[in-house]
Kinemage of the C-alpha trace (Angstrom):
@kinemage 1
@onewidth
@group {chain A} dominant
@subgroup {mainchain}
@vectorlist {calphas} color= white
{ca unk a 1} P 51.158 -4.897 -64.103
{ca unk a 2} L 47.718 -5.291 -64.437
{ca unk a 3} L 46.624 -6.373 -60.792
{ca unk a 4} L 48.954 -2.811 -59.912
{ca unk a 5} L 46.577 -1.261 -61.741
{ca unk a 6} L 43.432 -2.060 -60.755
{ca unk a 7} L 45.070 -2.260 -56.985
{ca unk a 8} L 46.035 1.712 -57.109
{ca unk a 9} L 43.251 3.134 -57.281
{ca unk a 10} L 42.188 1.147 -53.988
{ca unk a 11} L 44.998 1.866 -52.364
{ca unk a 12} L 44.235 6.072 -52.413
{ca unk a 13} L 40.865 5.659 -51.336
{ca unk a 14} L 41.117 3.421 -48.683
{ca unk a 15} L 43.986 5.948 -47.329
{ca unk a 16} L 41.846 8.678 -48.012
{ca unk a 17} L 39.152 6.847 -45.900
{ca unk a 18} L 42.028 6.068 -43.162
{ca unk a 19} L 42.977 9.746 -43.090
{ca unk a 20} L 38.952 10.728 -42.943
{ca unk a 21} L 38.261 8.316 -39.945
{ca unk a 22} L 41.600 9.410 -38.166
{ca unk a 23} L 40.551 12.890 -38.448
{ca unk a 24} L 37.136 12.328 -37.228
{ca unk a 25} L 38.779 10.596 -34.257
{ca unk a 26} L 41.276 13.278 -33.332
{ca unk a 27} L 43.901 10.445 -34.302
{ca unk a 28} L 47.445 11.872 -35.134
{ca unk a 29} L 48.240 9.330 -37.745
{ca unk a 30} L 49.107 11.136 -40.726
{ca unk a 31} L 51.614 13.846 -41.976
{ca unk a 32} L 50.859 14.875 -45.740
{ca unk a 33} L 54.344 15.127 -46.163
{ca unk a 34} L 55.170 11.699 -44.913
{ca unk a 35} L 52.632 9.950 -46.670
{ca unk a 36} L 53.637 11.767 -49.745
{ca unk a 37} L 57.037 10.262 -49.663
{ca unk a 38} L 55.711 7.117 -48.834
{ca unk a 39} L 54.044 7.094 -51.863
{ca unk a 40} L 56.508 8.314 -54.443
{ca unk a 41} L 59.061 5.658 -52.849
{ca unk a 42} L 55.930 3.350 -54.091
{ca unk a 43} L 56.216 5.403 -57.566
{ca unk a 44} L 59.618 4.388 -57.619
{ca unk a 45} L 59.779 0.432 -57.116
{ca unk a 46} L 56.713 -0.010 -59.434
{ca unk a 47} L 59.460 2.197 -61.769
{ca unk a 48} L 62.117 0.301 -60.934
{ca unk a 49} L 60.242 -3.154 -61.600
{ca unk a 50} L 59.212 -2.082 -64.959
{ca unk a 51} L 62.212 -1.393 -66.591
{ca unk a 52} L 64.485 -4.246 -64.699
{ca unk a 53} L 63.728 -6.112 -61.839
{ca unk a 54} L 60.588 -7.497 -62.440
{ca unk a 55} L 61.388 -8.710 -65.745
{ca unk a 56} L 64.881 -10.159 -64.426
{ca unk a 57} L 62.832 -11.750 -61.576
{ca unk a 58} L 60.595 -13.501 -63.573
{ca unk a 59} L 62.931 -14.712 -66.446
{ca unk a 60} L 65.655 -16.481 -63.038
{ca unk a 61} L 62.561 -18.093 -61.665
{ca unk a 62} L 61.219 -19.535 -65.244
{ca unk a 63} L 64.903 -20.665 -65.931
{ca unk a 64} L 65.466 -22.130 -62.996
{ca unk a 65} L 62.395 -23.946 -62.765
{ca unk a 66} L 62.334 -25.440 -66.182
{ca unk a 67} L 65.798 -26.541 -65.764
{ca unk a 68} L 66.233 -27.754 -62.053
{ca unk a 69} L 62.899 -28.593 -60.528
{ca unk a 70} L 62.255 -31.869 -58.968
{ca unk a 71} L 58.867 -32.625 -59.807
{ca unk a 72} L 56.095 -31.101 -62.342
{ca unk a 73} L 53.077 -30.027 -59.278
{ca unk a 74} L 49.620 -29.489 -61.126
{ca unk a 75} L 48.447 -26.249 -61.200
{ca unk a 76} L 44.699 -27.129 -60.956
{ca unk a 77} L 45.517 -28.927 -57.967
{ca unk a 78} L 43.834 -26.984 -54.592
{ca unk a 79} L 46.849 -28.640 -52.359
{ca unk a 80} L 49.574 -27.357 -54.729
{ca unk a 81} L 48.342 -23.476 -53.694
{ca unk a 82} L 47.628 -24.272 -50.174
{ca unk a 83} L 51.623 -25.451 -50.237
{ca unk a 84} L 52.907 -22.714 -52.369
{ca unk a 85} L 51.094 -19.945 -50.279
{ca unk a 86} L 52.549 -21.627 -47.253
{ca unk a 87} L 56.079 -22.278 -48.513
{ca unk a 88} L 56.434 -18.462 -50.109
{ca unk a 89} L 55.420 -17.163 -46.975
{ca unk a 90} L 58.075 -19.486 -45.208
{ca unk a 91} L 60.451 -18.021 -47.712
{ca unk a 92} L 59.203 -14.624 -47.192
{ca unk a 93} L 59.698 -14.584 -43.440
{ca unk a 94} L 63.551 -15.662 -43.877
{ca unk a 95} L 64.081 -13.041 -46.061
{ca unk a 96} L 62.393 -10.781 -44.014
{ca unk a 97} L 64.532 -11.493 -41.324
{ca unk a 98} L 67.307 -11.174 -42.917
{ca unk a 99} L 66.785 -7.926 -43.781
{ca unk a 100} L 67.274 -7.341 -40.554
{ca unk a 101} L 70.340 -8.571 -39.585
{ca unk a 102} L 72.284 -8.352 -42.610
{ca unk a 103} L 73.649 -4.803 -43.746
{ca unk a 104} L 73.561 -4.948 -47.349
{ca unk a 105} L 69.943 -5.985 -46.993
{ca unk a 106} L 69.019 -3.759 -44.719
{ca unk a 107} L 70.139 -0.867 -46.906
{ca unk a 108} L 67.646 -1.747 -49.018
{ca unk a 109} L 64.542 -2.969 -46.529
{ca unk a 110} L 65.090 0.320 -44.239
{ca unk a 111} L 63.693 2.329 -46.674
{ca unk a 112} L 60.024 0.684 -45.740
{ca unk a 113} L 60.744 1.170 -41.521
{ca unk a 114} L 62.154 4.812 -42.472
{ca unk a 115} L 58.438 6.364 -41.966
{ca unk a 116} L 57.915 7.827 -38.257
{ca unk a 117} L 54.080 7.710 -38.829
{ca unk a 118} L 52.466 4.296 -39.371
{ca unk a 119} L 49.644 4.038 -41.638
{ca unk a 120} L 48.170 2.786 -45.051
{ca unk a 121} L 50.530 4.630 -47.191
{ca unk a 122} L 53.356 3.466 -45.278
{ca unk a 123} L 52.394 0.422 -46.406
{ca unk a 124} L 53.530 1.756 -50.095
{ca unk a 125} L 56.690 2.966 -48.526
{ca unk a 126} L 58.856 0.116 -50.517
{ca unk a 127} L 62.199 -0.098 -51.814
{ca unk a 128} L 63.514 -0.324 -55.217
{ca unk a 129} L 66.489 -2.311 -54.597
{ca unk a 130} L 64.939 -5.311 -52.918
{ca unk a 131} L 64.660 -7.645 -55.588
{ca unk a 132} L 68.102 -7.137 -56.442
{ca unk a 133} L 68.602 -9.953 -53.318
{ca unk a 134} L 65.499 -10.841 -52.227
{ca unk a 135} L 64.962 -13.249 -55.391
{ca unk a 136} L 67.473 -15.680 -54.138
{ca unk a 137} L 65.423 -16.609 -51.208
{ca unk a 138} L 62.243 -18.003 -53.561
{ca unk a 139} L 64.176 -20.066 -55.997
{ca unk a 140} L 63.764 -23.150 -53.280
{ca unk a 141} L 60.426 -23.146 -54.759
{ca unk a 142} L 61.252 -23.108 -58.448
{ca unk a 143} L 63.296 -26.355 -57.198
{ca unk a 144} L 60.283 -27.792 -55.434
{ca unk a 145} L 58.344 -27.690 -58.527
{ca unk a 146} L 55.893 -24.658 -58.051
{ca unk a 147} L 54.299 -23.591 -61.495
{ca unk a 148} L 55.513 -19.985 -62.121
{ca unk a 149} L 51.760 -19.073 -62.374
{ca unk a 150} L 51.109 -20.039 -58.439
{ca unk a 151} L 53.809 -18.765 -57.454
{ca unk a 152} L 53.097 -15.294 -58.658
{ca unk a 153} L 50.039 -15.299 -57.948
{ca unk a 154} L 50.646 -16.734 -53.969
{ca unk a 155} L 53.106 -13.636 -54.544
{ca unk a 156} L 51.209 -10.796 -55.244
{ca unk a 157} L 47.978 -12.540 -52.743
{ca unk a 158} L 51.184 -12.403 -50.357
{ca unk a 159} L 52.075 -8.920 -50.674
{ca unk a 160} L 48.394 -7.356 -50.950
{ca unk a 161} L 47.889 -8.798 -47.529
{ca unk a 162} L 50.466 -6.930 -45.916
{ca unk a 163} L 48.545 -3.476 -47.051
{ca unk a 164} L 45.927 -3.682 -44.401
{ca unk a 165} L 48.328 -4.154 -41.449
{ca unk a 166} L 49.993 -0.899 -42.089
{ca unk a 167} L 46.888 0.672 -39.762
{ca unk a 168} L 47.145 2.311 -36.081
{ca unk a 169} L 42.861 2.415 -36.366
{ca unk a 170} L 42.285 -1.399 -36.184
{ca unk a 171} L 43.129 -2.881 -32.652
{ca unk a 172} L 43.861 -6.120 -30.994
{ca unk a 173} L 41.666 -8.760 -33.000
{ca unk a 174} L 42.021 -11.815 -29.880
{ca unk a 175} L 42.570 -15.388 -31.465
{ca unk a 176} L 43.731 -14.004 -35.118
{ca unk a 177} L 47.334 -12.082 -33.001
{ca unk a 178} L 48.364 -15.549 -32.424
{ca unk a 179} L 48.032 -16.854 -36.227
{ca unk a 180} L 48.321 -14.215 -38.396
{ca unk a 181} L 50.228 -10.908 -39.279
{ca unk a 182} L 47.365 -8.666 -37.517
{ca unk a 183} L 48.055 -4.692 -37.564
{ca unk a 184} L 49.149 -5.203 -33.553
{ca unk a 185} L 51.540 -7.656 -34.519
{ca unk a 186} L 52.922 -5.332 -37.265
{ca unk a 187} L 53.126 -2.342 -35.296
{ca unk a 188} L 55.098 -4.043 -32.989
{ca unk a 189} L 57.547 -4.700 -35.748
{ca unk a 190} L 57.578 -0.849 -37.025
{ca unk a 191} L 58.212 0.321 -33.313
{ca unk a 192} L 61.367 1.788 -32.722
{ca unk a 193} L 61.039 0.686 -28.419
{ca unk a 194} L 63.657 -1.692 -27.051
{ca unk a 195} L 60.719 -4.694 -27.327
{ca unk a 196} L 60.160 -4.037 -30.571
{ca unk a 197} L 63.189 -4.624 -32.246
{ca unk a 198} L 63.728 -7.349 -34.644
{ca unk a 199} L 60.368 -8.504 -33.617
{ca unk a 200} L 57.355 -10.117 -35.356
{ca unk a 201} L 58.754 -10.585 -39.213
{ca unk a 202} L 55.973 -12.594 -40.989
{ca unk a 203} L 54.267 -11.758 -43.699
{ca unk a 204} L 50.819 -13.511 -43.265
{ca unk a 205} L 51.542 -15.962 -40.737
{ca unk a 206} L 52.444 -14.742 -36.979
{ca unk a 207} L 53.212 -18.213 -36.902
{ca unk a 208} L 56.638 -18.328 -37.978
{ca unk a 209} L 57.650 -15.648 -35.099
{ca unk a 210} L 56.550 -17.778 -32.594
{ca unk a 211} L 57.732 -21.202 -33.709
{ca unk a 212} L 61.289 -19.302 -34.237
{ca unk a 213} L 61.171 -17.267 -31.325
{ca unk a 214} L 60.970 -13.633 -32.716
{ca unk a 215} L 57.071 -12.964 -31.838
{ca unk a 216} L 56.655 -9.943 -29.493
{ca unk a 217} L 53.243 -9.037 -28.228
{ca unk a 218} L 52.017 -5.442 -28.298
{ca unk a 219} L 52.064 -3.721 -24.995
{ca unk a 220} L 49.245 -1.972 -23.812
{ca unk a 221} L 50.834 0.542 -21.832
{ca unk a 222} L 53.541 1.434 -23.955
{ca unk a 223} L 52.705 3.749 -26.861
{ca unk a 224} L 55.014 2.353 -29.698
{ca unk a 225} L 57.458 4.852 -31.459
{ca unk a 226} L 57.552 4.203 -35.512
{ca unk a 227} L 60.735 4.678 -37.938
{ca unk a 228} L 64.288 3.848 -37.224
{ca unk a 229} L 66.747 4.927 -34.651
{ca unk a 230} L 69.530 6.263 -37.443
{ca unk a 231} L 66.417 8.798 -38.643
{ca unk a 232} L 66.165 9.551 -42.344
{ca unk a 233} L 65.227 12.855 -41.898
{ca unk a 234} L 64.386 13.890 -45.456
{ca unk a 235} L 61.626 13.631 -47.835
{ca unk a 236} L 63.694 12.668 -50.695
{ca unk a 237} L 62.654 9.103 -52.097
{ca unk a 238} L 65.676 8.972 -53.816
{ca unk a 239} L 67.759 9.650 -51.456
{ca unk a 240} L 65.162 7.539 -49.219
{ca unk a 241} L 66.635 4.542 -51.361
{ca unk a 242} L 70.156 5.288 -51.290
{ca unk a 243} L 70.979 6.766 -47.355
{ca unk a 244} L 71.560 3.665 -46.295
{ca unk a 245} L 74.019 2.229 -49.043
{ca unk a 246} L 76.065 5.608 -48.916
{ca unk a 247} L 76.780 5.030 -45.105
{ca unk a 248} L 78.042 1.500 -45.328
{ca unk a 249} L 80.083 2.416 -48.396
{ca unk a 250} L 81.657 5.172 -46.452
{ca unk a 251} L 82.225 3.047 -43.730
{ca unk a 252} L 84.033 -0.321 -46.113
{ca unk a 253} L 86.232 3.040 -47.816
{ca unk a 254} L 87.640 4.108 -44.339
{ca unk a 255} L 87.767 0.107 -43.009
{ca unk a 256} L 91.111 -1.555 -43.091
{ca unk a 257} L 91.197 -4.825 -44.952
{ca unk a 258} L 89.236 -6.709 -47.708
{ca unk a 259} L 87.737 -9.026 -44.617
{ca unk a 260} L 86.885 -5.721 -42.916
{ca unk a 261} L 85.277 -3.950 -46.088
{ca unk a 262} L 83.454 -6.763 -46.375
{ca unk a 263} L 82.481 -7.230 -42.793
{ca unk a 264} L 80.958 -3.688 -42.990
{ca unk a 265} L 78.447 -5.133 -45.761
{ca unk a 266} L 77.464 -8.717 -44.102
{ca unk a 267} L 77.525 -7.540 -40.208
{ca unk a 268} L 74.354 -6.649 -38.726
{ca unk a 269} L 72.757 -3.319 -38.813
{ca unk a 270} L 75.128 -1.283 -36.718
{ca unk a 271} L 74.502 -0.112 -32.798
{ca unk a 272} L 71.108 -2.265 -33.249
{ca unk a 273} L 72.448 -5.673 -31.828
{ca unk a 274} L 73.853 -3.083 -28.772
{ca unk a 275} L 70.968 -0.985 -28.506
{ca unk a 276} L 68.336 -3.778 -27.813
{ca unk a 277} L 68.225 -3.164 -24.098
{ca unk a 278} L 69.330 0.631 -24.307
{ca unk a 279} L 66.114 2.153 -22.651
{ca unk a 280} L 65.474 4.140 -25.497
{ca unk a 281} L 63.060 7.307 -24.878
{ca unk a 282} L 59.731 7.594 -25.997
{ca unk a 283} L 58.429 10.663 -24.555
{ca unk a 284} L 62.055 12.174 -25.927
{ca unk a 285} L 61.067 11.429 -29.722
{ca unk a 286} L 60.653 14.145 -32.024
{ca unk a 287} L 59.205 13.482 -35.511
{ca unk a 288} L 61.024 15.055 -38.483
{ca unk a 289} L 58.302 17.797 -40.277
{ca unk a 290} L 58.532 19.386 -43.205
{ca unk a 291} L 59.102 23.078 -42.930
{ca unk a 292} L 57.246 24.430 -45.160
{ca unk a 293} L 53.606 25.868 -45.076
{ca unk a 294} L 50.169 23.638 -44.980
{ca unk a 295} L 49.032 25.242 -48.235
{ca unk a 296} L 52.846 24.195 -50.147
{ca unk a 297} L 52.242 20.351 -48.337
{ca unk a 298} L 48.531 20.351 -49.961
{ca unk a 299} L 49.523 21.330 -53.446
{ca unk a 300} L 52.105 18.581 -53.302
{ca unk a 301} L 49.822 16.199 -52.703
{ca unk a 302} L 47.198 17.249 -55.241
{ca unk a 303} L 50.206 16.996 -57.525
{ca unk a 304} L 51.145 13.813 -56.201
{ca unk a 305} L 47.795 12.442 -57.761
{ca unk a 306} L 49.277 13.760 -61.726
{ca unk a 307} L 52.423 11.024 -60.582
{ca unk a 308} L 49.969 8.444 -60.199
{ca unk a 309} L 47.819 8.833 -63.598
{ca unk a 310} L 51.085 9.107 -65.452
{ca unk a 311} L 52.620 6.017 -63.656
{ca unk a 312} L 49.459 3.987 -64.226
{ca unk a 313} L 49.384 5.360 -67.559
{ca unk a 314} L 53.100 4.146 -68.520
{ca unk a 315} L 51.936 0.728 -66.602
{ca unk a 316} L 49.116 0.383 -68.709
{ca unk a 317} L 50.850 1.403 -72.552
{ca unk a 318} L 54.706 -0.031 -71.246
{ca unk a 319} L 54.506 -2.703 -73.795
{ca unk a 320} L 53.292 -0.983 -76.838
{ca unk a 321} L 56.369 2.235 -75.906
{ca unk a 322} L 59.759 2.066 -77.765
{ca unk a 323} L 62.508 1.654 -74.935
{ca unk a 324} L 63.240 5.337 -75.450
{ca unk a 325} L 59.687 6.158 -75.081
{ca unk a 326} L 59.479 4.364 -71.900
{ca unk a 327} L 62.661 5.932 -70.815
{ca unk a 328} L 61.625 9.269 -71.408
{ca unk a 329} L 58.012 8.896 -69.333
{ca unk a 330} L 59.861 7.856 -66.687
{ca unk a 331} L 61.946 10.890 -65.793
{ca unk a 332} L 59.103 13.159 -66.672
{ca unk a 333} L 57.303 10.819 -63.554
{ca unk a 334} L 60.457 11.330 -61.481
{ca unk a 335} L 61.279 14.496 -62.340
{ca unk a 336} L 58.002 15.285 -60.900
{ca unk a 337} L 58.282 13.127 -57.663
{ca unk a 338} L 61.959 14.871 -57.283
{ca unk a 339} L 60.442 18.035 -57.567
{ca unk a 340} L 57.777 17.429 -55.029
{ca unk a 341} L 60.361 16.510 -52.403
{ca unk a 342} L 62.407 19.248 -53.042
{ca unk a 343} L 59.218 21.543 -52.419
{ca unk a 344} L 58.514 19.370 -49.430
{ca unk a 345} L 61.836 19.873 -47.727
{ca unk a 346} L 61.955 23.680 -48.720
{ca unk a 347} L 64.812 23.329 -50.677
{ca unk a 348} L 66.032 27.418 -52.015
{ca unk a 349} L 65.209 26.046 -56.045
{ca unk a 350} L 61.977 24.219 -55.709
{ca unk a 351} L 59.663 26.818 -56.445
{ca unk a 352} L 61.668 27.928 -59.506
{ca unk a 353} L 62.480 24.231 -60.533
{ca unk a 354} L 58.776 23.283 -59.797
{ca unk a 355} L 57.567 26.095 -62.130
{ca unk a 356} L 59.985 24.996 -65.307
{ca unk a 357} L 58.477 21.683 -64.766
{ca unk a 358} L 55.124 22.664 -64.571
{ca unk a 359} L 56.133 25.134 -67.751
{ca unk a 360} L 57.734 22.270 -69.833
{ca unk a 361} L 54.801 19.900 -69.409
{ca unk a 362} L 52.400 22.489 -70.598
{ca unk a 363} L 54.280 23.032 -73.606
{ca unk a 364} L 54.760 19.376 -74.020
{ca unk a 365} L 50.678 18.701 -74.076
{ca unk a 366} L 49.688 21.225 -75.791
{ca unk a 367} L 52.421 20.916 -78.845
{ca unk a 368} L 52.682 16.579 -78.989
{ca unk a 369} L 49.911 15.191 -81.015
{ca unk a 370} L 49.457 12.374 -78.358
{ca unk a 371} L 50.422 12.192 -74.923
{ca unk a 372} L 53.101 8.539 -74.990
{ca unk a 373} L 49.986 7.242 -76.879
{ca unk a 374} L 47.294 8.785 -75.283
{ca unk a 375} L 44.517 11.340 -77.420
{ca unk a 376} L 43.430 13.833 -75.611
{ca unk a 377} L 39.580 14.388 -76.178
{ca unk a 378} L 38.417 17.929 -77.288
{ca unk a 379} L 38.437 20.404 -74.880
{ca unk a 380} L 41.086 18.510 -72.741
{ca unk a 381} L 44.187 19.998 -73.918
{ca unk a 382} L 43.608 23.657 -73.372
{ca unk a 383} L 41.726 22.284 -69.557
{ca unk a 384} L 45.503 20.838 -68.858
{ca unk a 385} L 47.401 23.377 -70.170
{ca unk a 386} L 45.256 25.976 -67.908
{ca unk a 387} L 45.820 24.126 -64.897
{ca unk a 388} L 49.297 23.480 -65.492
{ca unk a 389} L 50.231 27.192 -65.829
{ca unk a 390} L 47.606 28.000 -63.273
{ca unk a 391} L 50.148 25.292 -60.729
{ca unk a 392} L 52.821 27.829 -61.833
{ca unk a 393} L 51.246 30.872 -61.100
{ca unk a 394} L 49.266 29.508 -57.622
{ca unk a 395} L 53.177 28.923 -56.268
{ca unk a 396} L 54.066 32.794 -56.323
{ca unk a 397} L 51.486 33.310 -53.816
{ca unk a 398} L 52.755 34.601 -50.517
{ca unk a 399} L 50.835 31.812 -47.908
{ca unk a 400} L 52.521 29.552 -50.348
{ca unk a 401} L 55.790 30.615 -50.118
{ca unk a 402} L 55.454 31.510 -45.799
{ca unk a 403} L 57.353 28.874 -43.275
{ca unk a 404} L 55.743 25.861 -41.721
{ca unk a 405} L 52.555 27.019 -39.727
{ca unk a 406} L 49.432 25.334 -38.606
{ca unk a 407} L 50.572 21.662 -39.283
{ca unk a 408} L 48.878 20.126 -41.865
């Protein structure tokens, strides 16, 4: 958890500087309502590999690699990381790939290519029912002989790379497109266009595309069109996570036959192997907004930030929590990201629900001696309780409360 920790912070400034510059340029790259999702999907895999998957992931990989590897690599050895990085990212582009063409995978991966605006936070946009597959494709390592300290470190050196592709500001970057995952070569894989379709999959290495003939090139002339062609069209993380799997399991109930219920599952994504060369329309793409007004989509945001020191606060004091500690912190985190979707999508309770919240955690500070562990310094508690019940009373505002207008 620790590299999270110190990695978060860096992650909202350099999309605060992304948003700056984009401004600045007249660039049409973010939607505050987008990149809020985005990042409370991001809240809820880092929630998600707290309490399960991460732990699960590292205890198969440890077993399996004290019990079945073939040789015992050193791990002071410069050659053994050059082949680990290598081999993971090998790995990585299989599974990758995968997630493409595979439904049950793709129910999970589609939550990242859901996004219609491509930027840093969509970078954060992640699911958190990956690992629940995606493990199977790195135990070749394990088998290999690849200390469990390289190879999560080659993991998470793996992964932070793939943060600064997520950019429409950085262009073509000449002899580096044809080696490594560059943010043209990534776009290309976000795009929604015919050429872009199960295109470019590598993590750090471009390399893989073209040896296994998946690379696509950017076009110049083409502007590319982000998200996917069966459009989320929500703000709800949760539901972000779950759209997917609540299709195909409709569609295995209404199949005939255990080989067709399955089918449903391990065929491709469907209408994508058909719509490859379907001349799909650019200029006809409409983004999904949020309806409600610029002031409502800047108070979620600010309130976004209070999800992020409470999640980096639970990653920093999981350890020392009883289970039913930990348990509790994390609904208070996703009751608030639920909350800030429903005010995001102008749901007919979210201003009432957001209030309670807002209501209950005031109450909660201000009465609990400590805060899941932490003191609060003098002077701090009345500050938070203010605020909070100041957040309650700023939402009965009328500009608050008004439809969608100047977008923000």
């Amino acid at each position: 958890m620790k590299p999270m920790l110190i990695a978060m912070p860096v992650f909202l400034l350099t999309i605060a500087i992304e948003a700056w510059i984009a401004r600045r340029k007249g660039r049409a790259v973010y939607d505050i309502a987008d990149a809020v999702t985005s990042l409370q999907l991001g809240v809820l895999q880092q929630l998600m590999g707290m309490f399960l998957v991460g732990a699960a992931w590292v205890g198969i990989y440890l077993a399996v690699y004290k019990g079945f590897r073939a040789a015992e690599l050193p791990v002071d050895s410069a050659w053994v990381w050059l082949l680990a990085l290598i081999a993971y990212d090998f790995c990585a582009y299989w599974a990758h790939r995968l997630d493409h063409e595979v439904n049950i995978l793709w129910a999970s991966h589609v939550v990242h290519h859901s996004s219609e605006y491509y930027n840093l936070s969509t970078a954060l946009r992640q699911s958190s029912t990956t690992l629940f597959l995606h493990w199977v494709f790195y135990i070749p390592l394990a088998v290999i002989g690849i200390p469990p300290a390289v190879f999560f470190t080659v993991s998470l050196i793996n992964l932070l790379y793939q943060y600064w592709v997520h950019t429409e500001l950085v262009g073509k970057l000449g002899w580096l497109d044809r080696v490594l995952v560059t943010p043209s070569n990534h776009r290309v894989h976000h795009g929604q266009n015919d050429y872009c379709i199960d295109r470019n999959y590598g993590g750090m290495l471009i390399l893989w595309d073209r040896l296994f003939g998946t690379f696509a090139e950017e076009r110049e002339g083409e502007k590319i069109v982000y998200g996917i062609r069966k459009p989320l069209r929500s703000f709800d993380p949760v539901w972000g996570n779950l759209h997917t799997f609540a299709a195909l399991w409709r569609e295995s109930v209404s199949a005939s036959g255990w080989r067709a219920k399955l089918g449903v599952w391990l065929a491709p994504p469907a209408g994508w192997a058909v719509e490859r060369d379907s001349g799909f329309d650019a200029a006809g793409f409409t983004r999904h907004a949020s309806p409600v007004s610029s002031r409502l989509r800047w108070y979620v945001a600010a309130h976004y930030l209070l999800t992020t020191l409470f999640l980096m606060h639970l990653m920093s004091v999981f350890r020392e929590l009883t289970l039913v500690s930990q348990g509790f912190y994390a609904l208070v985190i996703v009751a608030g990201v639920q909350s800030m979707a429903a005010l995001n999508e102008g749901r007919s309770w979210a201003f009432r629900g957001e209030q309670l919240r807002l209501l209950v955690l005031a109450a909660a500070f201000a009465a609990a001696p400590d805060w899941f562990g932490f003191v609060a310094p003098d002077g701090m508690k009345p500050l938070v309780v203010v605020l909070l019940l100041g957040s309650a009373a700023w939402l009965e505002r009328d500009d608050m409360r008004s439809p969608a207008g100047v977008a923000a």
